[in-house]
N, C-alpha and C positions, 0 to 999 in steps of 0.2 A: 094759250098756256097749255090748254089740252094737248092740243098735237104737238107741239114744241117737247111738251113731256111724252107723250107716248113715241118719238123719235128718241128722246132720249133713254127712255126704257131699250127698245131696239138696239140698242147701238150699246146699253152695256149688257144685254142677254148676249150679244155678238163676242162681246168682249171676252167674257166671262165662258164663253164657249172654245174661244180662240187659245185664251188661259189652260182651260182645260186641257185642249187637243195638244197644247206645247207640252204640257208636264206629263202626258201619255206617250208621247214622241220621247221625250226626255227620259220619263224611266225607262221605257222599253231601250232606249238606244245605250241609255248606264247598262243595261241586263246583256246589251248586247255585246259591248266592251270588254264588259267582266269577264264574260262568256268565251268571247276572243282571248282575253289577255290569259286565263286560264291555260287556256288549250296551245297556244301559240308557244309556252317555255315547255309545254312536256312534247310539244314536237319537236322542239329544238331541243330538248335534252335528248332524245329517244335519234334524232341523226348526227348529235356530235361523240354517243357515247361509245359507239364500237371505235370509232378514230381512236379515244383516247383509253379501251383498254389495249387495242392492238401496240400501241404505241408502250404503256405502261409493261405489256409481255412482253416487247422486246427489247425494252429496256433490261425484266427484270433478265432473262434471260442471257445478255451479255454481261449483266454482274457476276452472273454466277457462273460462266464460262472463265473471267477474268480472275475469282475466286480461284480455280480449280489449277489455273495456269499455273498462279501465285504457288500454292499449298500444293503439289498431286497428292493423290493419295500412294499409298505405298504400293507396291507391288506383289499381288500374295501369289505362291504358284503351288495349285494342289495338287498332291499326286494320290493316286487311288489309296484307300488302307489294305494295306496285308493284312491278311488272316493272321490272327494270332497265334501261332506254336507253343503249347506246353513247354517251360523250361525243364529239364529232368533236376529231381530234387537236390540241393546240396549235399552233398558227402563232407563227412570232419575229414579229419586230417587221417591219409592212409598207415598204417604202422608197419616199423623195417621189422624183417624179417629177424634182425637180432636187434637189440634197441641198445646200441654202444654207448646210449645217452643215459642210461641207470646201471652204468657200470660201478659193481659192491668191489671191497678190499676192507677184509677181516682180517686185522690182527689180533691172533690168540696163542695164550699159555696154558697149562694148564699138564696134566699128569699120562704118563704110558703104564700100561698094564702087560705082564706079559704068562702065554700061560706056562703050566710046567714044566716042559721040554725045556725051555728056553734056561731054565734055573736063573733066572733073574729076579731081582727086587723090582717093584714101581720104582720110577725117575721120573724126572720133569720129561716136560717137551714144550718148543714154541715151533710157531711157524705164521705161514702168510697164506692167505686164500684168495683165491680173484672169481668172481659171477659176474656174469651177465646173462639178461632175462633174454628169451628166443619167443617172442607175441607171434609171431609166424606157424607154429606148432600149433594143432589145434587146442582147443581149449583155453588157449594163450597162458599158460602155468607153468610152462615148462623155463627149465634155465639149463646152464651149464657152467662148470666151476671146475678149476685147476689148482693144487695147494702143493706148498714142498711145507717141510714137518723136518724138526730135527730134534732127536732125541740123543740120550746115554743106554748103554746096555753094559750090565757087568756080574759076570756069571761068577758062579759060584761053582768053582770045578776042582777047586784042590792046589795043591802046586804042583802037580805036574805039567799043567796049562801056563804057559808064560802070559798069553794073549787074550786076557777074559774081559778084560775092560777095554771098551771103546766109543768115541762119539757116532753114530748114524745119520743117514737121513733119511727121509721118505717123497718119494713125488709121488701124486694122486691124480687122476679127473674121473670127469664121469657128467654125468646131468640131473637135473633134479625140478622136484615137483611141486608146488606152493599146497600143501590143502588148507592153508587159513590164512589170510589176513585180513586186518583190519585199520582202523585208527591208532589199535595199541601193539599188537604185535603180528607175527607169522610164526608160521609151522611149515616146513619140508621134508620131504623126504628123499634120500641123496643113495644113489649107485653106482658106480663105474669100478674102477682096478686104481691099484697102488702097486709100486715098486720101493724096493728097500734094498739098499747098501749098508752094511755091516763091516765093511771093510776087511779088515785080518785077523778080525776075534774069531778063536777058536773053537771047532763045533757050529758055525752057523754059515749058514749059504745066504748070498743073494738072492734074490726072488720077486714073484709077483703074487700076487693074491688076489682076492673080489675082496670089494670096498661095499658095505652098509651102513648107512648115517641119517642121521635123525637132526635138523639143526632146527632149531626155536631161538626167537629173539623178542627182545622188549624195546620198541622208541624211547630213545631215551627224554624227549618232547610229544607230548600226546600233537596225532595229525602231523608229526614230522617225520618222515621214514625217515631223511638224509642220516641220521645216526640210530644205532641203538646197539642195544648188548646183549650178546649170542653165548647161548650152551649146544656145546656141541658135539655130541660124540658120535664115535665113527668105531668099526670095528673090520680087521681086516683078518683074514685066513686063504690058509692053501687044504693040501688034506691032511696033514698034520699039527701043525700049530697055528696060534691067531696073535693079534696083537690089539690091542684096543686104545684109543686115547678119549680121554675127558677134556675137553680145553673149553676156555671161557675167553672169549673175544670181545673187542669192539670194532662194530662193523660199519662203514661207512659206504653212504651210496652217493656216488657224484652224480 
């Protein structure tokens, strides 16, 4: 029984060794698996992955060539910039030398004066005036004005004079000078020569004389030149007699 059991001892020390030596074989050979299976997909990742981005570049690559096809982009074509030139400043609007565009026409009545010589009473008188402003002139005030005038003259001579009563006329110019205006009225002052026909009344000659005149007016709309209402007197002489008239006009500016 002894030896029967100490074989049998033997045989499971053997066993239990054999046991052993397998599950040391066994784990080591799982460590070694593991170990492998690890390393075995990052080597296989690490040689399939330039394939698959060369591949993924030239894919991306011909989309966006075939993009480009589709849509071009537009065509820009630069040219250099030029230097930029000063513009020279705007100028308003240049003015005529006569501004036929504020062409005046006064009509006025109003009374002749005459002196001694003449032996005549005051009579009426009317007539017609024409201006236009001349901005060309320096100071741009200046104008120039044309008027005929008709009056009566009737002398007081007696009767041995058949011929004392008659109608006249007068033609005038000359040019003239603004020293005022404003919103409400103007002021000038007027010079040139007048002519007078007398026709066949007795004692009195044709002639010419200097013309001095003073005309002032009121808008008859405040801010509106287009109308307003003119005094105006004018005074005319040679080297012995004069003639004066006082007239009251309304003057329009077209």
């Amino acid at each position: 029984m002894l030896c029967a059991s100490g074989a049998g001892t033997d045989r499971s020390i053997e066993r239990e060794s054999a046991v052993r030596t397998s599950k040391v074989f066994a784990i080591a050979g799982f460590f070694f698996l593991a170990g492998a299976g690890f390393a075995l997909p990052a080597r296989a990742e690490d040689e399939t992955a330039p394939p698959l981005t060369l591949e993924m570049t030239l894919e991306g690559a011909e989309d966006e060539t075939a993009r480009r096809d589709e849509d071009p982009a537009p065509l820009r074509l630069e040219y250099p910039q030029q230097p930029k030139q000063r513009q020279p400043a705007p100028h308003g609007p240049q003015q005529p030398f006569i501004d036929w565009a504020h062409l005046e026409v006064n009509l006025f009545a109003g009374l002749t004066l005459f002196s001694g010589d003449f032996d005549a009473d005051p009579t009426w008188c009317a007539g017609l005036q024409v201006r236009v402003p001349v901005p060309g002139l320096p100071l741009q005030k200046w104008g120039v004005f044309a008027e005929a005038i008709f009056s009566n003259i009737d002398r007081d001579l007696g009767a041995l004079y058949s011929n004392t009563s008659a109608n006249f006329f007068c033609v005038a110019g000359g040019a003239d000078f603004t020293f005022v205006k404003n919103d409400s009225m103007f002021l000038r002052g007027q010079g040139g020569l007048l002519f007078a026909s007398f026709g066949n009344v007795d004692g009195v000659d044709n002639g010419a004389g200097a013309l001095l005149g003073l005309s002032g007016g009121v808008y008859w709309i405040r801010k509106n030149n287009q109308l307003s209402v003119t005094y105006n007197p004018q005074f005319t002489w040679d080297t012995n007699d004069w003639i004066m008239f006082h007239t009251v006009g309304l003057n329009i500016d077209f």
